[in-house]
N, C-alpha and C positions, 0 to 999 in steps of 0.2 A: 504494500500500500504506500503511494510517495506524495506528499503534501505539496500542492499546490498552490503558490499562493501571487496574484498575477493583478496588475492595474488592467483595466480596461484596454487599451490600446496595444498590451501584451498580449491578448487574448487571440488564439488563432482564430479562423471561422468557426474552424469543426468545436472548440473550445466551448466559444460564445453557444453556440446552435446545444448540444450538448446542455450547458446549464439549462438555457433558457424552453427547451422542450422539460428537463426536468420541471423545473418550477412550475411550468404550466401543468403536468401531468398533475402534480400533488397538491399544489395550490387551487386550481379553478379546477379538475375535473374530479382529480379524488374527493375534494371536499365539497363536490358539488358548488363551489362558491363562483359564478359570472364575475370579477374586477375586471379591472387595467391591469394584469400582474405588469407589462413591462412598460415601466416607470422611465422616467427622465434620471432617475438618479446610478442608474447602471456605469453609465459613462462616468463618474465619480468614485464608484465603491472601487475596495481593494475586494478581490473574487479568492475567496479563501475555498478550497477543497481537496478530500482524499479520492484516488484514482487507483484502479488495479484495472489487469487486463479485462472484465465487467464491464468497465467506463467508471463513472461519479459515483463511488458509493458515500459522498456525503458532501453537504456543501454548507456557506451562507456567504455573505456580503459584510462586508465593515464601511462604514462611512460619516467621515470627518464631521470633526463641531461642524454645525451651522446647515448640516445639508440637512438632517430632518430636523433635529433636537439641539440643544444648547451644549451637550456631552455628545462624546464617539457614540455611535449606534451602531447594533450589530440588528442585521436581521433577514431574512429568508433561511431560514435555519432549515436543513433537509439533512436527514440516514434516510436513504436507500434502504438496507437490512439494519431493518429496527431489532432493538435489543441483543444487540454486540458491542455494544461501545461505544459502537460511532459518533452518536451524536454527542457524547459527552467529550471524545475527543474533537471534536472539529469547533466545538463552540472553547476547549482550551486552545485548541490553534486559534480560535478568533480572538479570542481576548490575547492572546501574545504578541499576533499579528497589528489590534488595535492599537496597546501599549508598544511596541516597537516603532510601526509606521505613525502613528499619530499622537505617541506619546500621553496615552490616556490614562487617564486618574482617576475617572468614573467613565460608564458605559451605562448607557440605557436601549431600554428594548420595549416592545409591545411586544407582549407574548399572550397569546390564544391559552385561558383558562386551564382548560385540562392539562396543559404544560407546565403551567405554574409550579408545581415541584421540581421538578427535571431542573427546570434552572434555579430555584433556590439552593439544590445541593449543588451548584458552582457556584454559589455566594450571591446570587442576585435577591435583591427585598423587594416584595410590592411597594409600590408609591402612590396607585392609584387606586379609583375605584374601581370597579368592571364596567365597559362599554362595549360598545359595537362597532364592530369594526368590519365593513362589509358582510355585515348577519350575521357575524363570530362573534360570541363575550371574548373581550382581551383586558388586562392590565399593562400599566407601565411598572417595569420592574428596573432598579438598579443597583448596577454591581462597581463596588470601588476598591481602590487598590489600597494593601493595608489593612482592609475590614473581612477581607476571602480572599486573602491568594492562593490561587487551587493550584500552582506548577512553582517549581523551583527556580 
């Protein structure tokens, strides 16, 4: 499995094509949910993901103060083959990647309800209430450095 972790304009086609049918498959059809999955902010994010010869078995996005939130945000969070680890690793590759390339102190996230644990055990707190978020309950949760550091 070898971690990839690529600016936008790194990104080959086959790369780009790759995430961006992931997302869509798990995002708008698995979850039944019709958005915009492909946002304006793609062109900004740092594209963090693990690869085997499979293709993507896990991915999300990191993206700088200012572009959604006032702190780094992580988010499009995806395992492929849930309950192996995956996502618990790729969301520590994000916050490495976040703290390395953007030198983050805090990170915040919208995270879909029924995830809400998954990321408290990498140290993130709710902040908010529950909303809707294109017909999903989600909270904002965040994670700061110093208060969880989940990697050495």
């Amino acid at each position: 499995m070898e971690l990839r972790v690529k600016k936008y304009e790194e990104l080959t086609l086959d790369e780009l094509y790759a995430i961006l049918r992931l997302r869509v498959s798990v995002f708008v059809v698995e979850q039944n949910c019709p958005y915009q999955e492909l946002d304006s902010r793609d062109r900004q994010a740092l594209h963090v993901y693990l690869e085997d010869e499979e293709g993507i078995a896990a991915y999300l996005r990191v993206l700088n103060r200012g572009a959604v939130f006032e702190e780094v945000s992580l988010g499009r969070v995806i395992s492929v083959r849930r309950r192996r680890g995956l996502g618990t690793r790729i969301l520590t590759e994000g916050i490495r990647a976040a703290r390395e390339h953007f030198q983050a102190e805090a990170i915040r996230i919208e995270a879909q309800v029924y995830a809400k644990g998954f990321y408290e055990r990498q140290g993130f707190r709710q902040v908010s209430g529950e909303f809707l978020e294109d017909g999903i309950p989600h909270v904002q949760m965040l994670w700061r450095a110093g208060e969880a550091e989940i990697f050495s």
